[in-house]
N, C-alpha and C positions, 0 to 999 in steps of 0.2 A: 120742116124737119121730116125727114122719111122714115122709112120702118126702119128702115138697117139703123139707123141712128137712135131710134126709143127700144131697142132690140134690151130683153130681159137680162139679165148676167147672171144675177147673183142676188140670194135672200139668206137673210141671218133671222132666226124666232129672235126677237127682242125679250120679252114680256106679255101677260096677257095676251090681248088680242092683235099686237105691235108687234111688225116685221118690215127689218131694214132692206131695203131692197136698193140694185143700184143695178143702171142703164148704159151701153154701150155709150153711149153721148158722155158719159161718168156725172149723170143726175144721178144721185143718191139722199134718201127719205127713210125718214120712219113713217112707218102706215098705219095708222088704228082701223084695225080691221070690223072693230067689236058692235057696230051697227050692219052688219052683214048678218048678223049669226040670229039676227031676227023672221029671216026668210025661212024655209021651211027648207030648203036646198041646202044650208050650211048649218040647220041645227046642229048635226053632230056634232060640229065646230068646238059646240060650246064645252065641252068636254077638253081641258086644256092641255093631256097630256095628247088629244089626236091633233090641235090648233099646231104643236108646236114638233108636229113630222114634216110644216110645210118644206117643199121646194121647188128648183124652178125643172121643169119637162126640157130633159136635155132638147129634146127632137121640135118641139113648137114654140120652147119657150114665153109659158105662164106657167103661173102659180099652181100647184096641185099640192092636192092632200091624200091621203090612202081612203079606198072606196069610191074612189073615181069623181072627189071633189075638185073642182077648178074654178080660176077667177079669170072672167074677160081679160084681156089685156090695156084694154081700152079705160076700162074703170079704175085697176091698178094705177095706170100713169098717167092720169087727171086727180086722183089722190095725189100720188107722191111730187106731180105740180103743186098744187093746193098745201103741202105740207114744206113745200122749203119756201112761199112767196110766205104764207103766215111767220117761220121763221126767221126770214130776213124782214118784217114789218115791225 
């Protein structure tokens, strides 16, 4: 599978620390984000009205947050692998 194919689209704030995110390929997941905001990088995170300004960076497409928070893309969509093989098991 190539880039163009895991390429970001589209994030909805679910709840808490959960954001539904879905993939040009149209892989779509709910992500629990909520063991990230343990890092020192995403404290602010935890503050749930900034968690839930996520969206996807038209131009690089990943995840950002206000104050220049962002998420690898690589970690995102090894999550949201890991979150649809658990719900289809």
């Amino acid at each position: 599978m190539g880039w163009a194919e895991t390429q970001l689209q589209d994030v909805l704030y679910v709840d808490g620390y959960r954001v539904r995110v879905r993939y040009r390929n149209a892989l779509e997941a709910v992500v629990d984000l909520s063991d990230l905001l343990e890092h020192p990088f995403y404290a602010s995170l935890k503050d749930p009205s900034l968690f839930s300004k996520v969206k996807v960076d038209e131009e690089v497409r990943v995840l950002v947050w206000p104050d220049d928070i962002d998420l690898a893309p690589e970690i995102l969509f090894e999550r949201a692998l890991k979150a649809v093989a658990s719900r289809q098991s």
